[in-house]
C-alpha positions in Angstrom: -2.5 23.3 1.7 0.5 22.8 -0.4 4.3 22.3 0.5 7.5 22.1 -1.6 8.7 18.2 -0.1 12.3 17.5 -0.5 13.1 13.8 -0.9 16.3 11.7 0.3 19.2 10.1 -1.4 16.8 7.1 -0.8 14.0 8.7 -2.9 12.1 9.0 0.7 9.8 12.1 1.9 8.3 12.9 5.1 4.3 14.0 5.3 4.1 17.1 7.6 2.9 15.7 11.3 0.0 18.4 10.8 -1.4 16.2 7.9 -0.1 13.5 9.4 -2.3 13.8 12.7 -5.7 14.9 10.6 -6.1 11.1 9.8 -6.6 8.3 12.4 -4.1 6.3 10.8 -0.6 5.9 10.4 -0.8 3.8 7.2 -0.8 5.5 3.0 -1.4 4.3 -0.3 0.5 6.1 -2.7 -0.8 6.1 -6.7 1.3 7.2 -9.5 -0.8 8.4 -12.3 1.7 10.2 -15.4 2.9 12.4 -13.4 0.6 13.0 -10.7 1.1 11.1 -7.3 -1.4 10.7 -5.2 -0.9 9.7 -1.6 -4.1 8.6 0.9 -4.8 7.7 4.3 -5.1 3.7 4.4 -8.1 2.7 6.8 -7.0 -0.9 7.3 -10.8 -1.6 8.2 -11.6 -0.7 4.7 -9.8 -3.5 3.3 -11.0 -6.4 5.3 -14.4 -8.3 4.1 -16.8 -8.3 7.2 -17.6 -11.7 5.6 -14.5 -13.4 5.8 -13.9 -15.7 8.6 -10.2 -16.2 7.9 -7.5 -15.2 6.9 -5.6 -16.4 3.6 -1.4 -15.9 2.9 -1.4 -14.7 -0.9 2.7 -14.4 -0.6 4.9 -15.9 1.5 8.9 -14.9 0.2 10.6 -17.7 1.9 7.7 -20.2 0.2 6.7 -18.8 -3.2 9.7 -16.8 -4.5 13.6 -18.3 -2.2 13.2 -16.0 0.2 13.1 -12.6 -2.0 10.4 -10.3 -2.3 8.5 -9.3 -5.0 7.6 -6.8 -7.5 4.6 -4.6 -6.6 3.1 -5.2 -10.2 3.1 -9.0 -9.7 1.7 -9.3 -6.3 -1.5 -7.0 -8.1 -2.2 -9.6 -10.7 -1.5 -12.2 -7.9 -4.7 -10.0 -5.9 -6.7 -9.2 -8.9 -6.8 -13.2 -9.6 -7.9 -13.8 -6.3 -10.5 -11.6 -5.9 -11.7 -12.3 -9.9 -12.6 -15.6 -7.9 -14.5 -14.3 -5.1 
């Protein structure tokens, strides 16, 4: 299905609740690709390692950057290092 999505002064749109409610999940990752945008359900399962017995903090704003928080393409590299050494 498509629809015509309007967005807010904030830049913000809303999914239909009849997409919405197809996925078991109220969590999206959102891609931009030249000028496609691609938005997905986010399975939080997916994400975590089955062998990992803990959990590690890869930011922390008040600790690594006075409080602020930080640009999307920064905390990437931050992850890609990480998992480069796992």
């Amino acid at each position: 299905m498509t629809t015509i999505l309007k967005s807010t002064t904030k830049g913000q749109i809303t999914l239909p609740s009849s997409w919405r409610k197809q996925f078991n999940t109220d969590r999206f990752i959102a891609t931009c690709d030249n000028n496609t945008i691609k938005i997905q359900p986010l399975e939080i399962e997916d994400f975590i390692k089955k062998d990992v017995q803990k959990e590690r903090v890869v930011f922390n704003s008040a600790r690594d950057n006075k409080g602020k928080g930080v640009d999307a393409k920064v905390l990437i590299k931050i992850l890609k290092k990480l998992d480069a050494k796992d």
